[in-house]
C-alpha positions as CSV (number, residue, x, y, z in Angstrom):
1,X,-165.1,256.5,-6.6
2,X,-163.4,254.0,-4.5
3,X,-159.5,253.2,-4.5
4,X,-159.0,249.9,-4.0
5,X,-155.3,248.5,-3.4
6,X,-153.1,246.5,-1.9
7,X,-154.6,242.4,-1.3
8,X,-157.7,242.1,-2.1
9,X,-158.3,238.6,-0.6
10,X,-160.6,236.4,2.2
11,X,-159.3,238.9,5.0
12,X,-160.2,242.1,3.2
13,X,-163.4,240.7,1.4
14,X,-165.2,242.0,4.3
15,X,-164.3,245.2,4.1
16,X,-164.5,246.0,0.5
17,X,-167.7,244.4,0.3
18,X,-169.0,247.0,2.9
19,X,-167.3,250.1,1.3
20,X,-169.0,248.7,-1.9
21,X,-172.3,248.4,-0.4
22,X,-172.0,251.8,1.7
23,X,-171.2,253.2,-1.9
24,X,-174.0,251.6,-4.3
25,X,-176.5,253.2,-1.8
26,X,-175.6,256.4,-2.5
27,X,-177.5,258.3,-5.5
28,X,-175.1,258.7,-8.1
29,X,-175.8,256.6,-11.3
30,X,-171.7,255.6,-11.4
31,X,-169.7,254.1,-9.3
32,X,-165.7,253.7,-10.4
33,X,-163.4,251.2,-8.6
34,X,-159.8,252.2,-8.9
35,X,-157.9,249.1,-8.9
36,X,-154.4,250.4,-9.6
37,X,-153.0,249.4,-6.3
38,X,-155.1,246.2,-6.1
39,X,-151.5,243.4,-6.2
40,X,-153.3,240.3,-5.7
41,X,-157.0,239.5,-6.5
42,X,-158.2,235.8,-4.9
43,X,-161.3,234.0,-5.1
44,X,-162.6,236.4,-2.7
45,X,-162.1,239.6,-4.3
46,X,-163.6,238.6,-7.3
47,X,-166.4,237.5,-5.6
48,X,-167.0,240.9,-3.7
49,X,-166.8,242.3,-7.5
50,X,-169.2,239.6,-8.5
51,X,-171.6,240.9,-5.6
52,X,-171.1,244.7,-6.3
53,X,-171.7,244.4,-10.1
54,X,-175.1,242.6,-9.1
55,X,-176.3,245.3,-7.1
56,X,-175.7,247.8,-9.4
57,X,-177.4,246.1,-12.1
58,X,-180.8,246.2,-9.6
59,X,-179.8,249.6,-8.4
60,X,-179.3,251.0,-11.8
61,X,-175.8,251.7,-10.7
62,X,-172.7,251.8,-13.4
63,X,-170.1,249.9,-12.6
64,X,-166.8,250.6,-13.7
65,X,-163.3,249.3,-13.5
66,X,-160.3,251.5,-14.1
67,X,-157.1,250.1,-14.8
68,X,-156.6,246.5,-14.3
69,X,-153.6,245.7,-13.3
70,X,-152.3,242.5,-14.8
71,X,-152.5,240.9,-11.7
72,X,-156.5,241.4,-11.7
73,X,-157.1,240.8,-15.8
74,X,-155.4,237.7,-15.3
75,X,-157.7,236.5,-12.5
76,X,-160.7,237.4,-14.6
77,X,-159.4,235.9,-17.6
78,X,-159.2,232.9,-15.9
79,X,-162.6,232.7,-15.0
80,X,-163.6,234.3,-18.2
81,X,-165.4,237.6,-16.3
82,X,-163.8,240.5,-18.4
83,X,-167.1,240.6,-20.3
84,X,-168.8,240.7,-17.6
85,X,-167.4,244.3,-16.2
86,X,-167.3,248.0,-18.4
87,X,-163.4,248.3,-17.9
88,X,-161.7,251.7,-18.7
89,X,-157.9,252.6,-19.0
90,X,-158.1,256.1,-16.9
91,X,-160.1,257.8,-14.5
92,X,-160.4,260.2,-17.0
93,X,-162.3,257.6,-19.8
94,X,-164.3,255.9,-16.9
95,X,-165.9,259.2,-16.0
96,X,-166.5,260.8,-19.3
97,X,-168.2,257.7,-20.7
């Protein structure tokens, strides 16, 4: 699982994307992001979750976001994404899914 909080923006692309990356080369068929803290999502971000979600499709990696703040749902509604991520209300549903 990785928590993921605070700005999550062209400053801190760089180090989500290697925390991501780090992560979806480990052997576990899930990987959770915990977005609970995340307060603002850019351009950026979504494009680091963009990136992750790709190579976990070729890794056969699960993806999984848990609790989207409405900062983050709005972003993806915006660029019409939601359907593109398994979204879970909990830690608890994300892992026993």
């Amino acid at each position: 699982m990785v928590q993921v909080g605070g700005e999550a923006d062209a400053f801190t692309a760089p180090t989500l994307r290697a925390e991501l990356a780090d992560q979806l080369n480990l052997p576990p068929p899930m990987l959770v992001l915990n977005l609970t803290g995340v307060t603002f999502l850019s351009t950026s971000g979504v494009w680091v979750l963009l990136e992750a979600r790709g190579t976990a499709a070729l890794t056969g990696t699960s993806l999984r976001l848990v609790y989207i703040t409405q900062t983050v749902r709005r972003m993806l509604d915006v660029l019409q994404l939601n359907n593109l991520f398994r979204i879970y209300p909990t830690l608890a549903d994300a892992f026993s899914s």
